[in-house]
N, C-alpha and C positions, 0 to 999 in steps of 0.2 A: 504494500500500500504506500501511497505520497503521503505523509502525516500535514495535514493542515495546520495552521497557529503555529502553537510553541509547542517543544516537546525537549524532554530529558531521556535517553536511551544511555542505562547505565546494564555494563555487562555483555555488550554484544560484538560479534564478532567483524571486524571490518572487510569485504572480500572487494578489493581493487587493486589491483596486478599494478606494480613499479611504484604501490604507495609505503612507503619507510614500514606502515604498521599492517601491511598486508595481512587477512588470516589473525589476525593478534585480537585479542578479549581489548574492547576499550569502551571506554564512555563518548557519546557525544550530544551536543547541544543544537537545537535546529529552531527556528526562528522564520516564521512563515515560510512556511516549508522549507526553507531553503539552509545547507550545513552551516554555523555557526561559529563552532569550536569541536575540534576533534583530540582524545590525549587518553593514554593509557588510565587517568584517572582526573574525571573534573567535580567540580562541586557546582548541585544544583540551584539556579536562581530560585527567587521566592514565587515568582509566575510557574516554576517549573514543576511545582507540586504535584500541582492538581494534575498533572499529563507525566506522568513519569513511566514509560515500562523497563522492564527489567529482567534479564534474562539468567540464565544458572547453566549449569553443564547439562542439565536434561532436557531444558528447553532453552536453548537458543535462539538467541536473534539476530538477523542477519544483516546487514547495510549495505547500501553497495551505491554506483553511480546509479541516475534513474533508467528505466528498460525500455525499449524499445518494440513494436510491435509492426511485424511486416506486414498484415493482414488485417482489415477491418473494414466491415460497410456501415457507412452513415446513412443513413432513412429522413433526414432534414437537412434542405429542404425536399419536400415533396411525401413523403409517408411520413409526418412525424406522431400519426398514430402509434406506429409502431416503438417510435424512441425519439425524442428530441433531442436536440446537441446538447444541451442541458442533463438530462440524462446518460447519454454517451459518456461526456468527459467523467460523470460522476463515477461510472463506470469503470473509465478507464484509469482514474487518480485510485480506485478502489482495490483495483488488479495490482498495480504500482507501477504501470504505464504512464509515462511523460510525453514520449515520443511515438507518434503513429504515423502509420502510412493506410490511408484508407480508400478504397476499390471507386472507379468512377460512374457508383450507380444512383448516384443523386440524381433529381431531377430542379432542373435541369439539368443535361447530360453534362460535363468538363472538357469540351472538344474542342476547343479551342484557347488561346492565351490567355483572354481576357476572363473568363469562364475559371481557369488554375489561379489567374492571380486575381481574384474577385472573392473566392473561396477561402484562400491560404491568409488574408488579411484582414478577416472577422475579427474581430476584435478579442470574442472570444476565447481567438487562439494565441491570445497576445503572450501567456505564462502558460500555453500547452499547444506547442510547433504540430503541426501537420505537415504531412508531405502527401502530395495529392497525387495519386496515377491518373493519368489523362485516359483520356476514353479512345478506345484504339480504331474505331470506327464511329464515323458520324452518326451523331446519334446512337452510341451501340444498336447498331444496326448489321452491320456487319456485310455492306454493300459497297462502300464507300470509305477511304481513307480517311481519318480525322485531319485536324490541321497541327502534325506532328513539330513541323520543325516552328510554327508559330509558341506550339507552348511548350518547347524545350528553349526558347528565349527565356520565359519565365521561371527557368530552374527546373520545370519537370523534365525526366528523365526516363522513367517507369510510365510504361502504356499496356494497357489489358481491353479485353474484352467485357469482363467483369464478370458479376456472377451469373452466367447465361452459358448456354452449351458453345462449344468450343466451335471459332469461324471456319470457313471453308477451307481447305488446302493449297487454294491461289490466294485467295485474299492474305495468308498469313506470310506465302511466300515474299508477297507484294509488301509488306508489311516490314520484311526482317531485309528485304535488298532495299528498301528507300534508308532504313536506318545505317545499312553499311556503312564503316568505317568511324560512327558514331562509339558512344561510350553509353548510351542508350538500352536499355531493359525491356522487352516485352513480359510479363505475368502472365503466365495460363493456370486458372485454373481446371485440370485435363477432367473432363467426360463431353464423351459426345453425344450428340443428340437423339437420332434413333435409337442408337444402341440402348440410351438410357430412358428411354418413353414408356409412360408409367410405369418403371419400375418403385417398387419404395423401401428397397434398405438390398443389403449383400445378395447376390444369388449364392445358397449355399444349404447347407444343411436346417438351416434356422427359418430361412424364408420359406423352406418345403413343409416345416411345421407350423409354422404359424399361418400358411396358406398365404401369403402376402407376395406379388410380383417379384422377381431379383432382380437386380440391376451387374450384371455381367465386369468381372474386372476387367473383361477386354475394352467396354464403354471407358473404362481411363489409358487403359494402354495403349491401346490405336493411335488416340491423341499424342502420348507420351512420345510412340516410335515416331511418328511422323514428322514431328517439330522438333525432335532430337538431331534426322536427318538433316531437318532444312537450317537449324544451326546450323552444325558442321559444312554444311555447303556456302552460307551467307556468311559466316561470321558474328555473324549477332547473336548478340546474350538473347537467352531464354530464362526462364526460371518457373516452376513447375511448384506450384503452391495446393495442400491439402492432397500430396499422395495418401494413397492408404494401401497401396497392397507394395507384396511381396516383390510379383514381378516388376513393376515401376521402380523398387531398390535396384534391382540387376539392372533393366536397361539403363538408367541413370549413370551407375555405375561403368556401364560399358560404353555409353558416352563419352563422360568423361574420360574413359581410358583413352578413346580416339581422340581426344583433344576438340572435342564440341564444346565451346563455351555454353553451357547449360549448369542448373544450379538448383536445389528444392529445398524445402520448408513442407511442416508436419504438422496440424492438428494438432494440439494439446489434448483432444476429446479422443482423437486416435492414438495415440499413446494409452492412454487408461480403459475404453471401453472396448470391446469388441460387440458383436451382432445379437450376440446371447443377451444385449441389456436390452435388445428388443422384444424379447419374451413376453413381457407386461403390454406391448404395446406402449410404450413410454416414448409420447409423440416431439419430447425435446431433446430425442437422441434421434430424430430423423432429417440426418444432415446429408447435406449433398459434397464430397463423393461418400459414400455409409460408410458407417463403420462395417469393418470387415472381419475373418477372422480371427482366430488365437496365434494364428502363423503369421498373418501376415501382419499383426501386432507386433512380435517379436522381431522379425524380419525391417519393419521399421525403427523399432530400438535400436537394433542392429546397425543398421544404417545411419541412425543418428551417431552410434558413441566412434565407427570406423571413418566416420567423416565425409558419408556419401550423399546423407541429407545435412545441409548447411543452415537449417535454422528451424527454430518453433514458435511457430504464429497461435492469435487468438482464434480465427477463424471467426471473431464476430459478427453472426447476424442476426437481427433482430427478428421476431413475429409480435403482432399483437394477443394478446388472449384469444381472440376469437378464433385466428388462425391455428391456435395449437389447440383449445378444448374440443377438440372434435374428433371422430373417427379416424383411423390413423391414416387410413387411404387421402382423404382428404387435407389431410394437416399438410403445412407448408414444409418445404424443408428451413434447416437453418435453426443455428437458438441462439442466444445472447450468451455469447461465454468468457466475455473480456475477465470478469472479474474473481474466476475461477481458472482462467488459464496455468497460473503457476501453481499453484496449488494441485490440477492434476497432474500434470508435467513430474510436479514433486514426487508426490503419491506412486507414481508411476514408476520413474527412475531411482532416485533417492532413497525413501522406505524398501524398496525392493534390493539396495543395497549394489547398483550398476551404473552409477555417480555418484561421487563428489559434491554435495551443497554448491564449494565453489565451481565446480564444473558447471551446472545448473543454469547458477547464476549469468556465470561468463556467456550462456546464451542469450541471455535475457539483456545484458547490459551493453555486448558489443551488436545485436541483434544480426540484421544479414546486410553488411554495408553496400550490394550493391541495391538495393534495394529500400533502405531506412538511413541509409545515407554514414559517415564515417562516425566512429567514435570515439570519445577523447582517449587519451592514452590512460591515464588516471584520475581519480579524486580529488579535488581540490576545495578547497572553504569557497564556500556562496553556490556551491552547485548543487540543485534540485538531488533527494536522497531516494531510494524506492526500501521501505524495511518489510523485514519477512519475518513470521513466527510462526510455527508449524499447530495452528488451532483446530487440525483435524486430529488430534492426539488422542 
């Protein structure tokens, strides 16, 4: 979480790599959110009372620079049924997100300069930076080219489709040859379209019991193999956001062994559930791509700790009530999970004893720089904190 006001954090552990107290048990003092005073031992103001926490060896706390989030959709303007920016940030200060990168499926669409730098200078986001992916076709339409190099004037960099089935195999080509020689990023989120038509969660054992459509991992692979290709042919970065299976590890992996500039990012809800939490019917684990199985769970762990998935996102999307109290056929995909990302990420790797706390962290804090842009080297006094304490104990 970003601690609002004032606060005293005595006892917790500091985890920022080239800072003198890396890893080291200290106290620190923070002051509208922002670090204060950092020392192996401080003494607390008389403001600092009332907000003190305090950690031990059984329960630690953790500090670090603030983190970073490659993945997130804003719903305002245009559905702020579903979440208003107001609620988002709360959201995201909640997670202990400072820094977001969120998907161009606002409406009005981001297609333009004017549209990136119009968004990014809300006021807002004056003490909580955005970095805005442009919309990779006019209108996410996916017929026509956006106006790419207009809002890579304005600092955007990152262009996607958004959350919609993946565009055509000319348009994308069209797509990664205008950016050539660029330092520019396309985001796919991979399933395709047919392939994924009414399906609503894994094809696999789970879906044959509960009598519900499967949605085929070939629906993300196809995607996968195909844009992996036209990397390596173009040059230009890809990046492959919300794998969930097994085989998207391998090809990835084989990818990159050819030297295609290509790159992914994981689910935090795919790290911790598999298809089995759809048993109940429990329509805020029906996310697009599904959860899949036990294998292809581990298969992604896997990939995260060998270095072949490069980062772990929120996958934030919102529904309203209406959307999700209903039969499951019906319910939208997508659920709101900014504010639990770390937390299952933790649960998932950490408690199970297959990272490091610090290692964790290092994800969350250096996030995925082609993507959420570079991050500092270390810690320094006056910079925004994200602190963690393990209240699922």
């Amino acid at each position: 979480m970003i601690i609002h006001g004032n606060a005293f954090l005595k006892n917790m552990v500091l985890v920022a790599e080239g800072h003198p107290l890396h890893l080291q048990i200290c106290d620190a003092r923070i002051r509208n959110h922002k670090l204060e005073a950092l020392a192996h031992q401080l003494t607390p103001l008389p403001e600092d009372i009332e907000n003190t926490i305090e950690g031990s060896e059984h329960d630690p706390i953790y500090l670090s620079a603030a983190w970073r989030d490659g993945f997130s959709l804003i719903t305002d303007p245009g559905r702020e049924d579903k979440e208003t920016l107001a609620e988002w940030l709360a959201s995201a200060q909640s997670g202990g997100f400072r820094y977001n990168t969120v998907l161009p499926d606002t409406h009005p669409v981001p297609d333009n300069g004017d549209m990136i730098r119009g968004f990014v200078t809300k006021p807002i986001f004056n003490a909580h930076p955005v970095q805005m992916i442009g919309a990779l076709t006019r209108d996410n339409k996916g017929t026509q080219l956006a106006e790419l190099r207009d809002m890579m004037q304005q600092g955007c960099k990152v262009f996607s489709h958004g959350f919609r089935p993946a565009i055509s195999a000319q348009m994308m080509r069209n797509a990664l040859e205008y950016l050539q020689g660029t330092d520019a990023c396309i985001l796919v989120i991979p399933f395709d379209g047919p392939l994924t038509a009414n399906g609503q969660m894994h094809e696999g054992a789970f879906s044959v019991q509960t009598g519900l459509k499967g949605i085929p991992t070939i629906a993300e692979t196809a995607v996968i193999h195909r844009d992996c290709a036209l990397a390596l042919k173009t040059g230009t970065h890809v990046h492959f956001t919300g794998i969930s299976s097994a085989e998207s590890v391998r090809m990835i992996y084989d990818a990159k062994q050819k030297g295609a500039p290509v790159s992914a990012s994981v689910f935090a809800t795919h790290l911790f559930y598999t298809d089995q939490a759809l048993l109940n019917f429990n329509t805020h684990l029906k996310l697009m791509p599904p959860l899949r199985s036990e294998s292809d769970r581990y298969a992604l762990i896997q990939g995260l700790l060998e270095g072949i998935i490069d980062g772990i996102v929120s996958g934030h999307s919102p529904s309203t009530p209406e959307e999700k109290k209903v039969e499951f056929p019906a319910a939208s995909f997508g659920s709101a999970t900014m504010a639990e990302t770390f937390s299952l990420a933790w649960r998932a790797l950490v408690h199970t004893k297959k990272m490091q706390p610090a290692q964790l962290i290092r994800f969350f804090t250096q996030g995925i720089p082609m993507i959420t842009g570079s991050a500092s080297k270390s810690l320094a006094l006056q910079d925004t904190v994200s602190v963690w304490y393990d209240r699922k104990k």
